[in-house]
C-alpha positions as CSV (number, residue, x, y, z in Angstrom):
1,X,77.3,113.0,114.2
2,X,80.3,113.5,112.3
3,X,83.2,114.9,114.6
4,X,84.9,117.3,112.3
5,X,84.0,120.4,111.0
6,X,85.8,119.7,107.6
7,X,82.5,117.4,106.2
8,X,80.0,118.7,104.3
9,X,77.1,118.7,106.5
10,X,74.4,118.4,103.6
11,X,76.3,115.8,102.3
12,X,76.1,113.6,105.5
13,X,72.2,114.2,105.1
14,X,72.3,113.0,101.7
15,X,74.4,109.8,102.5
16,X,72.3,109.1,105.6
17,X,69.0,109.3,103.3
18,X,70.5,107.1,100.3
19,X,71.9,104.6,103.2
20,X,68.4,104.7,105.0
21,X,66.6,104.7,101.3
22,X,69.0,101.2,100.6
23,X,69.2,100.0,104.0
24,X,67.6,96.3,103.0
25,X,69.3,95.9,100.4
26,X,72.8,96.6,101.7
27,X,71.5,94.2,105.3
28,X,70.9,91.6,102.8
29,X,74.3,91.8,101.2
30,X,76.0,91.9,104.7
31,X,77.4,95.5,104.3
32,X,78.0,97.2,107.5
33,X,79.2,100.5,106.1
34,X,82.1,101.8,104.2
35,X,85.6,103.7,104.5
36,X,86.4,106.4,102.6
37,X,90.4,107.7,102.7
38,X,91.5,110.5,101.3
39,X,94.8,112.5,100.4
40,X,96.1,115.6,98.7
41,X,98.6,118.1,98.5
42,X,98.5,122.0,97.8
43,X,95.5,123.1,96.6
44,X,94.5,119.3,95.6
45,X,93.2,116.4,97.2
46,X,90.8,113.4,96.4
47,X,89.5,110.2,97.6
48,X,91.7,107.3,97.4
49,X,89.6,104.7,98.1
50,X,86.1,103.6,99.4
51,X,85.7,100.1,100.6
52,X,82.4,98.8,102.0
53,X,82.6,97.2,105.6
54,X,80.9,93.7,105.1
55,X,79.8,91.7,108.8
56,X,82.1,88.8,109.9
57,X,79.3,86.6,108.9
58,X,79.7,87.4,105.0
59,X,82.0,84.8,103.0
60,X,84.6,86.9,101.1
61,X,83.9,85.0,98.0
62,X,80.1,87.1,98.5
63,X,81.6,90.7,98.9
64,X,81.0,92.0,95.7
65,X,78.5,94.4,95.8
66,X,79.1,97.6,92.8
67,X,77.5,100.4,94.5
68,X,75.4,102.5,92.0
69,X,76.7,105.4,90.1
70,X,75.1,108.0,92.5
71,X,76.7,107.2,95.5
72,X,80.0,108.0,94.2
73,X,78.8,111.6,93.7
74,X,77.7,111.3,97.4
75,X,81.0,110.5,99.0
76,X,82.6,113.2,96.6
77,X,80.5,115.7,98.5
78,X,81.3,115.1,102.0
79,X,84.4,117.0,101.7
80,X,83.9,120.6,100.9
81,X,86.7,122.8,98.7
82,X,87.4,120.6,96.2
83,X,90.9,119.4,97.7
84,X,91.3,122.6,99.2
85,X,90.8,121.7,102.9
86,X,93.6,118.5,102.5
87,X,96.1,121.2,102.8
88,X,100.0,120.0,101.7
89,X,100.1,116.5,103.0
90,X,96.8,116.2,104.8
91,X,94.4,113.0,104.3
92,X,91.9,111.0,106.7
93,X,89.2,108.4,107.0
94,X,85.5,108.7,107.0
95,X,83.8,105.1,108.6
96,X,80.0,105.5,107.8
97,X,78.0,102.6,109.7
98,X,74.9,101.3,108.2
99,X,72.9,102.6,111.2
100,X,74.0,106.3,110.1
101,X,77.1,106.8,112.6
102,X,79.6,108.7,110.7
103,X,83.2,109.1,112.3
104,X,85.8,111.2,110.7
105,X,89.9,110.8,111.4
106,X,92.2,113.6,109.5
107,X,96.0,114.4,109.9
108,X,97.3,117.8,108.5
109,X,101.2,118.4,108.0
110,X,102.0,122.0,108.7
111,X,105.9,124.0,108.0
112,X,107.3,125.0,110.4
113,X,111.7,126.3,110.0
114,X,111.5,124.0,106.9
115,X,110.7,120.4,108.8
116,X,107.4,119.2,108.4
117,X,105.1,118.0,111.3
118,X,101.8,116.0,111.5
119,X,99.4,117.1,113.7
């Protein structure tokens, strides 16, 4: 279960169905999962990257795999607000395992007497 209560619940449901739906295909390409970053500032914030997690086993020369167009929409989902919730300066991690384990990681800067702090 995801630990945070800034992911879009439905949209953990939806990427645990496509990933159960594709789960032979993505064992037979060696993918283990995938890590999703995020950023933002203000009243904006996006992904900055998702990279799959291919098994030790997999020759890097092999990692190559172009995920279809429909599960970018899918990580897009898992945060709500459009950017909203990345507050000024905020970001994190989601690590989705291939068995369905989703773990999220977030920092958020707040203003305090004009320093900033990451909490």
């Amino acid at each position: 279960m995801a630990n945070s209560s800034l992911i879009n619940e439905d949209a953990i449901a939806r990427i645990r169905t496509w990933i159960e739906a594709t789960k032979q295909e993505l064992d037979a390409r060696g993918i283990a999962g995938f890590e999703a970053c995020y950023s933002g500032e203000g009243d904006s914030g996006a992904f900055d990257y998702v990279d799959w997690i291919y098994r030790e086993d997999i020759p890097f020369k092999k990692q190559n795999y172009a995920p279809p167009p429909v599960f970018a929409g899918l990580v897009d989902d898992l945060l709500p607000g459009n950017g909203f919730e990345i507050n000024d300066g905020g970001g994190g991690t989601i690590l989705c395992e291939i068995t369905g384990e989703i773990r999220h990681t977030s920092y958020y800067y707040i203003q305090t007497d004009g320093e900033s702090e990451e909490l």
